[in-house]
Every structure is written in structure tokens, then in C-alpha cells.
ROSETI-705118 format. One record per residue (C-alpha): x negated, y, z negated. Coordinates in steps of 0.001 Angstrom, whole numbers, plus 500000, padded with zeros to 6 digits. Layout:
    east   north      up
       X       Y       Z
...
END
This chain:
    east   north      up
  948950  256618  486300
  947674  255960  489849
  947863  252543  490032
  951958  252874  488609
  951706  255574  491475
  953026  258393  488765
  953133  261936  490080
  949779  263735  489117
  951222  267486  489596
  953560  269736  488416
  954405  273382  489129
  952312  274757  486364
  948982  272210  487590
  950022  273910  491419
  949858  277471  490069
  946138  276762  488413
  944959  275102  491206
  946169  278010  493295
  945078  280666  490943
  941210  278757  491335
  941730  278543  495174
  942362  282552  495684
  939396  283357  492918
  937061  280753  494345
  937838  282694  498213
  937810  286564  495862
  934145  285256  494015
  932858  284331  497408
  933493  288033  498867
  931871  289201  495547
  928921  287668  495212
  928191  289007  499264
  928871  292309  498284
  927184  292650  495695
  924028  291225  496757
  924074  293284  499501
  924870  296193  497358
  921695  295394  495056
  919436  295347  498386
  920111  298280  499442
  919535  299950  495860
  922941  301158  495126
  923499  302546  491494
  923264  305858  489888
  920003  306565  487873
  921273  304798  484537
  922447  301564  485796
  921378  299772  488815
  924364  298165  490349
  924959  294099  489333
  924486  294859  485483
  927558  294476  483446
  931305  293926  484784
  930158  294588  488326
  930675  291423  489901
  933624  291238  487840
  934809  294275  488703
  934374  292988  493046
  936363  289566  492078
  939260  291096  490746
  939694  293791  493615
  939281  290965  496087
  942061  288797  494121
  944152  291984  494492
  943656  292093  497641
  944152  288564  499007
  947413  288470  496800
  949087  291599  498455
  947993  289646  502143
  949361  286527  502809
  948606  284222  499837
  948920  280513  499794
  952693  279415  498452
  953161  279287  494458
  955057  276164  495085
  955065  273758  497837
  958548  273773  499552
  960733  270203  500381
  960755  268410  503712
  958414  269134  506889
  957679  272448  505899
  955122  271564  503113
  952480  271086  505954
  953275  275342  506848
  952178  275656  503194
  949292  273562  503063
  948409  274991  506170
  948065  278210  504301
  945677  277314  501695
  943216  276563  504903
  940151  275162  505634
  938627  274519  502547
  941487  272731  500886
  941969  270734  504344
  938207  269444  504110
  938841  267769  501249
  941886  266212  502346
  939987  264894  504638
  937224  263536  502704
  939623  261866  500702
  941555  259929  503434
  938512  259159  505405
  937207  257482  502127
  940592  255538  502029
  940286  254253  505492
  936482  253708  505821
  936501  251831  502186
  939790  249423  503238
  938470  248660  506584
  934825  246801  505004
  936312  243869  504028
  939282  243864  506631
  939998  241491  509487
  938620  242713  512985
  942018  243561  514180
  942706  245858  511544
  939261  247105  511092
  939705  248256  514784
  942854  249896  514310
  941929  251594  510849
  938687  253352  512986
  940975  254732  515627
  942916  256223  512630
  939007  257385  511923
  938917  259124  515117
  941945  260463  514962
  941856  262440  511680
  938384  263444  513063
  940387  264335  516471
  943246  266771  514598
  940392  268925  512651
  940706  272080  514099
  937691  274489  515268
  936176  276115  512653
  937160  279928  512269
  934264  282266  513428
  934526  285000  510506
  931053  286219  509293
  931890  287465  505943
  928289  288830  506003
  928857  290726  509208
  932142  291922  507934
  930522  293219  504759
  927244  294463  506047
  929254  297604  507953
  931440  298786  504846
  928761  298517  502200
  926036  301064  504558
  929477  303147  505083
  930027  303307  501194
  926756  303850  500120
  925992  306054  502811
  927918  309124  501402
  926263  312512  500663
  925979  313105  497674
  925979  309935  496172
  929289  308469  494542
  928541  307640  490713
  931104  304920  491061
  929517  302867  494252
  931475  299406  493591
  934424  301385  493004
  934102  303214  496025
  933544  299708  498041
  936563  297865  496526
  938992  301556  497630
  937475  301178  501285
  939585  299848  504012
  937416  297778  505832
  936045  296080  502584
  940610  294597  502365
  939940  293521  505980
  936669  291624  505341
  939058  289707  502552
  941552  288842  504599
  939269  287329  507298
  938948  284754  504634
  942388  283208  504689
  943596  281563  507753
  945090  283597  510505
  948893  283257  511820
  946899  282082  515063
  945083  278890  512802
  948162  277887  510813
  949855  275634  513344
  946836  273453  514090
  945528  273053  510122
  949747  271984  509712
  948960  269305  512726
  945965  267856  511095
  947884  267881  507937
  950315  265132  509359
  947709  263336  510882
  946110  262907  507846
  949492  262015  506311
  950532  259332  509629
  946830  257940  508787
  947547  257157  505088
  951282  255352  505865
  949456  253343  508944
  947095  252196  506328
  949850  251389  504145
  951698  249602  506750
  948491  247196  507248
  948498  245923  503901
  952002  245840  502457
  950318  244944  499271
  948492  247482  498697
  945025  245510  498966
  945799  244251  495971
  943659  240890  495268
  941101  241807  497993
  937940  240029  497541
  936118  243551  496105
  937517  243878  493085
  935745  247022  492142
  937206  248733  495288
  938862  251601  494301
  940817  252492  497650
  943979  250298  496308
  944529  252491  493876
  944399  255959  495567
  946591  253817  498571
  949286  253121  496012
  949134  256439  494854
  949354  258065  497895
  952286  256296  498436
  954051  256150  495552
  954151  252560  494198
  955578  252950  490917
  955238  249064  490304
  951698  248562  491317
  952195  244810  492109
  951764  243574  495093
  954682  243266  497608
  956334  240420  498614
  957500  239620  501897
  958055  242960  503876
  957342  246209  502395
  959811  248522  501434
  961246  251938  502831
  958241  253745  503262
  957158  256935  502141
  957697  260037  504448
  955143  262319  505891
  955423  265216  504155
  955871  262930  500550
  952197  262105  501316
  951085  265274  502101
  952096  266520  498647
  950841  263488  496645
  947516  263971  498544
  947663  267704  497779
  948404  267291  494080
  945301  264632  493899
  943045  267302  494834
  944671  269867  492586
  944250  268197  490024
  940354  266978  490337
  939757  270684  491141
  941472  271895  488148
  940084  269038  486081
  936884  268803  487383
  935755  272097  488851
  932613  271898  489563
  932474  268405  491513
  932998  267808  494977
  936753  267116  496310
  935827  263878  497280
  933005  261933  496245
  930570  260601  498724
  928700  257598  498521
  925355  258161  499021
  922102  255447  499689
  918552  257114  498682
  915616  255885  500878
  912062  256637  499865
  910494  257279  502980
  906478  256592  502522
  903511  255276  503592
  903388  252312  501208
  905476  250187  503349
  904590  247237  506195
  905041  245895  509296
  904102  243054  511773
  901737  245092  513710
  899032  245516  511167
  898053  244013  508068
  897373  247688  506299
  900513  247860  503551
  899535  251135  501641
  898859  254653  502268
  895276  254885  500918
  894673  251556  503722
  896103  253817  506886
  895383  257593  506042
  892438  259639  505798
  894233  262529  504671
  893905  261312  500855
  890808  262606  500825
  889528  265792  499177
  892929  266555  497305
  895090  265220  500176
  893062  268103  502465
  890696  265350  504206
  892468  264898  507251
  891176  268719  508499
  887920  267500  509077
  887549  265167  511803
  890149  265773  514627
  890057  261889  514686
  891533  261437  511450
  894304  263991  511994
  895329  262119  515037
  895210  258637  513110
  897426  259924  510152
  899805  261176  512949
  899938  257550  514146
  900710  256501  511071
  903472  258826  510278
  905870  257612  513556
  904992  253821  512851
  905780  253828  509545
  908665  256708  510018
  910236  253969  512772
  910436  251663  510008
  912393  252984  507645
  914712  254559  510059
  915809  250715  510843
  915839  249751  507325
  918117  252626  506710
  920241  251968  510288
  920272  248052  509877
  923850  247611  507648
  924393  244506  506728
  928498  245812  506887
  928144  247381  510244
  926518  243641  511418
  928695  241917  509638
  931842  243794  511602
  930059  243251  515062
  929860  239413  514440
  933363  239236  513637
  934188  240815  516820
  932078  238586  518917
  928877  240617  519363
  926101  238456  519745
  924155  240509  517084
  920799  238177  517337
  920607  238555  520773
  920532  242832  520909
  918463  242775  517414
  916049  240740  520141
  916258  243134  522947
  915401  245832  520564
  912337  244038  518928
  911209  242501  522217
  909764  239112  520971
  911677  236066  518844
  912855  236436  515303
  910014  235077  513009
  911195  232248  510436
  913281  233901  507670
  915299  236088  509834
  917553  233532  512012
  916456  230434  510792
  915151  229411  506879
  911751  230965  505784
  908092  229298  505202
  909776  228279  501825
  912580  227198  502252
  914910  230569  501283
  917442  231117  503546
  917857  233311  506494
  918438  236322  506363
  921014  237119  508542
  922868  234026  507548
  925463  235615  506370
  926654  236819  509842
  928032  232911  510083
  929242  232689  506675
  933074  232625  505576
  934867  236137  505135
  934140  236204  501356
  930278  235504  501518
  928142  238103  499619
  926779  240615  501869
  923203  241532  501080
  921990  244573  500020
  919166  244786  502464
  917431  243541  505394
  913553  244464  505107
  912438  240792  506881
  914971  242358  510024
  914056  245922  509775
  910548  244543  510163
  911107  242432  513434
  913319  245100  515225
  911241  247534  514369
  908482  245956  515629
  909376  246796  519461
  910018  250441  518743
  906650  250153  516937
  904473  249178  520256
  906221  251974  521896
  904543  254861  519428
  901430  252792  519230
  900992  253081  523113
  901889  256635  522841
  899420  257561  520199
  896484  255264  520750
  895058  257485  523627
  894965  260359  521915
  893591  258644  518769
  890866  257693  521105
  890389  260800  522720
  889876  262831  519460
  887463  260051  518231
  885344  260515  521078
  885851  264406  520644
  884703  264019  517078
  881174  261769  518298
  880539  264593  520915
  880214  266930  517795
  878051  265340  515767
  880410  262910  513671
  879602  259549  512574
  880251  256394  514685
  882499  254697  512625
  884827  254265  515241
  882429  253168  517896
  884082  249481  518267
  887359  251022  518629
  886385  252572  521791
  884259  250576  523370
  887199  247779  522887
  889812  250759  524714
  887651  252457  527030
  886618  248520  528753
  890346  247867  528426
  891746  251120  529848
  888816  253409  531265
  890619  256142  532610
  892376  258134  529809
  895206  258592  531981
  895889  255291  532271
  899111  254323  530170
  898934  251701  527750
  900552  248901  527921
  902900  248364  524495
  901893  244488  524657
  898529  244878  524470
  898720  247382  521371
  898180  244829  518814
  894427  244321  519524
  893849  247675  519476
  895890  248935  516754
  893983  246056  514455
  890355  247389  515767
  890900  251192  515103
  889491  251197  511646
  889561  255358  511699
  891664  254874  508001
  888206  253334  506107
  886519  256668  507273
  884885  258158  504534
  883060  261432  503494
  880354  259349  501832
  879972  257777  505458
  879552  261508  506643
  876981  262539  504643
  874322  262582  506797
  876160  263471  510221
  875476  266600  512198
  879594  267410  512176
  879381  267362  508194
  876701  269707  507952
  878189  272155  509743
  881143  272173  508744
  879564  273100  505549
  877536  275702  506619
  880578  277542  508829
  882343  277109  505057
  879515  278677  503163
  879359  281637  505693
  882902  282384  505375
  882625  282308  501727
  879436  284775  501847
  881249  287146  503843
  884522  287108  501791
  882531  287644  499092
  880485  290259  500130
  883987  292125  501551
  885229  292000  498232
  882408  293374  495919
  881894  297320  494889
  878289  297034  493989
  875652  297657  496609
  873139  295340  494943
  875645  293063  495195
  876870  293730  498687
  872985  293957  499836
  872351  290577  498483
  875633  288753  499939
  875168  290164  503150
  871183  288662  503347
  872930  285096  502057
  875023  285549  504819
  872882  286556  507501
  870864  283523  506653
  873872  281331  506854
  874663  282600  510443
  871293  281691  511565
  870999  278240  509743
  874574  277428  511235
  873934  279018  514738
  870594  276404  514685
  873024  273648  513513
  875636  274035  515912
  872491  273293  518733
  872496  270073  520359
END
């Protein structure tokens, strides 16, 4: 039906959708009330309020209340006053509008020429432009005030959600929910914005991107329907008379009707969305370590290591941000986004360089140690080269400059809590470390220069700390003595006996002392 372009509503699909739109707005005001009702412990002695039709009862007195207001239209009327009616239906409805041509533009301008990818993201903008500011109704505020007045009443009313639904101020919390005479003009402007955005689009490929390149692409069809090719085939020569404003407004309108009143419990418009695993196993050019359990102490002891040695804290910290700045390039590195900047003359090698702050290694620019291509080959290729899914040799190299950045930051405090961890008694595992950084940079002021974090980064060995290498330090053993006093005395706070408590509180006296001796230089 949408590729022929046939009409998806009808009065009776308007009236449903409308019917869903005012109870959807209704439930909302509902399910506030009574929650707020059940918090405050309305109900008589029998029946605590939100048991049986309760929340039914709220719905329908908020449906008869937005009805006697100022409803949205039963039917949407002819010519440039269907953008008044959508207008009423308000924000929510005009979200998903938007989400819908956004998808239509952002989808046909991928594969498009530069000119008309430029002129299809200033469309972008200016649907973005014609949103208007978000009404500032609290429909918890509003609430709040009438439910404390209704349930405030000496003595109490046996009938509290009847006696909320017959207040006053609980109709004017309702009507704060549909768009005020004030809001109506601007939501009708963005409505023919939205609708100049979908003919402009039209106008750009007379067609209807029919035979594009994608041929899974699914904006031709909601472009042909939005427009109302009955034919479906592409155009020849000039397109016809084109479709007016207002045409598209109610073709977009009875889209969404119907995939709310078909699907009711998906989003208006679905939204493509990428899932990135963001962890520790992952690599980059600055170190050789790959997986978590080769960078972070913090496995340790049920993942609770890292709170022993303030050393270890501050290397697992480290390791976070390095490994955190390399997955935000993976996930900021499109291979679409490049792709457009090359065809509009950006030298895309040269500011992937500036970020990363040394050459591309072989495999990015040029053809790898075996012979695979380049990576970013397809920057030069024709218009209808596959695009790859993802970049990981790139997100490596331009990551790597952001990389030294947080590895200058963090090194001198990795250094300074592994010399605070020595002074109390830990073991010198990471005695190399710092003699290598303290002859290089002796005062811990001193910042560190990013190109000289390599060296330094590969010598701190902190991550193959181990308790077994522990075992016999001074820190160790008194950490587990301060452990076993706390334990004595939680104990001995907790037992009724005073054989009990009389034997605890020796245990821990001794613990105090053997710990007090430990914690002696």
C-alpha cells in the first residue's frame, strides 16, 4: 500500500487513534494521582485506595474531563487549516512526526551526492529549528496540591478518589496537559516545516530514490507515501504537480495513526540503534596488555582487591580513561560521516593525524603487513563501494593521541600513591616504576610530557600485583589486624550474653594492642 502510495486512514482509524491519544494523556493523570493517593495512605479501613476499579475509576474522570476542554478534532478539516488541528493533538503527536521525517531525511541523505546531502541537513536543522519550547506543566506539582486538599478533610470522605475526580483543581491539572491557545500557533508552524521538509526531499529525487544503490533502504517507500505516488515507478523526466503542504501533513498524520493504533505499544518511529560493549578487554598502541585481568588489580578478592593498596586504585583508574578513550572513537569514527567529509573535500587523513599526533601505521592509509587492504580505502573508492562496518585499526591510531594525554595525567598520581603505599609497609613491586619516573621527572609537580608516556606506561607493572606477593608485607598485616578488630567489636556490640560479650571484648582488646604495635614503624 505504501509503495502504490494508498491512503492508510480513514475517519473511523482517526477516531481510534484519537480516542488512544486523549486516554493515553487521561491514564497519565491517573496513574500520578493515584500513586500519590496510595503514599499518603488514602482509603477507608476496608480498602486501601489502588485496589479494584480505582485507577479506572481516575482514567475515565480525566477522559471526561479533557473531552468537555478543548479536545483534539474528530476529523481533520481540508486545506491549511489541518496544521490548527494537528496543532491540537500537541506535543506528543508532533514528536513523532518528527522522528519520522528526520528518519526520512537522515536515511536519503547516506548515500546522496554532497550537494544534496548538504541541502537535506539544512532541512535537518530546520525541522530541529521549528520545534517549539517545551511546555513547563508539572503534572506532579499540579496534583500534589489537590490530592493533600482532598484527603485533608475532617472527617474523612469514604469515597477519597471520588472526592479527587469532583475537585476543581484536579479538571485544571488535566487541562494543563493539552496544549494551550498560547502553544497552538508555533506546534501549527513546525507542522509545515515538517511538511516543506518532506516535498524538498521529494523535489531532490523526482524518482522517489527508486534504484538507489541500498536496496534495503526503506526511506523510498515512506517518501512515496508521503507524497502520494499511486504508481510507485520511478518518474521520468520532470516530476509531476506536487503534493501540497497540508496533503502531507495528513498522510504523515495518518502514518502515525495508524502504527499507534496498530502497534500500540512501540515507539512512533523506530530508531536505529548501534550497541557498544564498553570493557576492559580491548587494545591499543600504547601497551601490549589486551585484557582486563593483564591491566586491573581490582579482580582480586571478588572484584574488591583494588581497596587495598591506594596504588592499585589509582592504576585501575588509569585504566578506565585509556581504555574508556578508546571506545569512545570506535563508537565516534563513522565510516558514513568520513565517507561524507571526503566527498566534500575534507582532507580526512590529515585531521585523523592531528588528532592521533604521529603517522598512520600500515593498514590504515596504506595496505597492511599482509597484504589486506587499507582501511580507510574506501574514502577514494567510487560512490557505490561497500562502506565498512568498522574501523578498530583507526580507532586505535586516533585514539592513540588522546591516549598520551590521560596517561600524562594519571601517571603522577599512579606514582604518588605507589610511593604512598611503600611508606606504609607495602611490597616493592613497583620499585622500577619509580625509580624509572622519579630520575625522569623528580619533582612531582613537574608535568609529564605525553611523548615520553610510552616508557613509562610499559614499566608500571602495578596490574601483576598480587596478594600472594603481599603476604609477608607490613601493609598486609595490618590491614588484617584493623579487619579483625572491627569484626571483634561488631561482634561483641551485637551479642546478649555476658560470657560472650566478656570474651569478645578481651579478643578485641588484644587486637587493639597487636595492631597499635603493628602500625609502629
Amino acid at each position: 500500500m505504501a509503495v502504490r502510495g494508498a491512503d492508510l486512514g480513514d475517519e473511523e482509524l482517526r477516531r481510534e487513534h484519537r480516542a488512544k491519544h486523549i486516554r493515553s494523556l487521561a491514564r497519565a493523570v491517573a496513574e500520578e494521582t493515584l500513586g500519590q493517593m496510595i503514599a499518603s495512605g488514602a482509603g477507608p479501613d476496608d480498602r486501601p485506595v489502588g485496589f479494584g476499579p480505582d485507577l479506572d475509576r481516575l482514567t475515565t474522570g480525566a477522559v471526561t474531563v479533557i473531552e468537555s476542554a478543548a479536545p483534539p478534532p474528530e476529523t481533520l478539516p481540508e486545506g491549511a487549516d489541518v496544521f490548527d488541528a494537528l496543532a491540537r493533538f500537541g506535543r506528543p503527536l508532533l514528536d513523532a512526526g518528527k522522528a519520522t521525517v528526520l528518519r526520512l531525511l537522515r536515511e536519503s541523505a547516506a548515500q546522496a551526492p554532497a550537494d544534496i546531502r548538504t541541502a537535506l541537513e539544512k532541512q535537518v536543522g530546520k525541522v530541529h529549528a521549528a520545534m517549539p519550547q517545551r511546555s513547563t506543566s508539572d503534572l506532579r506539582g499540579s496534583v500534589r496540591p489537590v490530592v493533600e486538599a482532598a484527603l485533608g478533610r475532617f472527617p474523612p470522605d469514604d469515597d477519597p478518589v471520588g472526592t479527587v475526580i469532583r475537585s476543581p483543581g484536579w479538571a485544571d491539572a488535566i487541562s494543563g496537559q493539552l496544549p494551550a491557545a498560547r502553544e497552538l500557533p508555533a506546534l501549527a508552524d513546525a507542522w509545515q516545516t515538517m511538511a516543506g521538509a518532506v516535498l524538498d526531499t521529494r523535489r531532490r529525487f523526482p524518482g522517489h530514490g527508486q534504484g538507489e544503490s541500498d536496496q534495503d533502504a526503506q526511506w523510498p517507500v515512506l517518501l512515496a507515501y508521503l507524497v502520494g505516488d499511486r504508481t510507485g515507478a520511478p518518474s521520468v523526466g520532470e516530476p509531476g504537480d506536487p503534493p501540497t503542504p497540508d496533503a502531507v501533513a495528513r498522510r504523515l498524520f495518518d502514518l502515525l495513526a495508524a502504527q499507534r493504533v496498530i502497534f500500540p505499544d512501540e515507539q512512533a518511529a523506530r530508531q536505529r540503534v548501534e550497541l557498544i560493549q564498553m570493557s576492559a578487554d580491548t587494545r591499543t598502541l600504547l601497551d601490549d596488555r589486551q585484557t582486563a585481568a593483564q591491566k586491573l588489580t581490582g579482580l582480586q578478592l571478588h572484584h574488591f582487591g583494588a581497596f587495598f593498596k591506594r596504588s592499585w586504585r589509582a592504576n585501575d583508574w588509569m585504566w578506565g580513561r585509556l581504555d574508556g578513550a578508546g571506545w569512545l572513537v570506535h563508537v565516534l569514527l563513522s565510516p558514513q560521516r568520513l565517507k561524507q567529509l571526503a566527498d566534500e573535500g575534507v582532507p580526512v587523513g590529515e585531521r585523523l593525524r592531528e588528532i592521533a599526533g604521529t603517522d598512520a601505521p600500515r593498514g590504515v592509509l596504506t595496505a597492511g603487513p599482509g597484504g589486506e587492504p587499507a582501511e580507510l580505502a574506501f574514502l577514494t573508492a567510487g560512490a557505490s563501494g561497500p562502506l565498512p562496518a568498522s574501523l578498530p585499526q583507526t580507532s586505535m591510531w586516533v585514539a592513540l593521541g588522546l591516549q598520551r594525554l590521560i596517561a600524562a595525567e594519571e601517571l603522577p598520581c599512579v606514582a604518588e600513591q605507589a610511593e604512598a603505599d611503600q611508606r606504609a609497609g607495602g611490597a616493592p613491586a613497583a620499585a622500577d616504576f619509580l625509580r624509572r619516573y622519579r630520575r625522569r621527572y623528580p619533582d612531582s609537580r613537574q608535568p609529564v610530557d605525553p611523548d615520553t608516556v610510552d616508557e613509562f606506561l610499559n614499566a608500571c607493572r602495578i596490574s601483576e600485583e598480587t596478594f600472594r606477593r603481599e603476604k609477608d608485607s607490613r601493609l598486609l598485616k595490618h590491614t588484617v589486624s584493623h579487619a579483625a578488630v572491627v569484626t571483634a567489636n561488631a561482634v561483641r556490640a551485637t551479642v546478649d550474653r555476658w560470657s560472650w560479650r566478656l570474651l569478645f571484648g578481651g579478643v578485641s582488646r588484644a587486637l587493639r594492642l597487636a595492631h597499635a604495635v603493628r602500625r609502629r614503624p
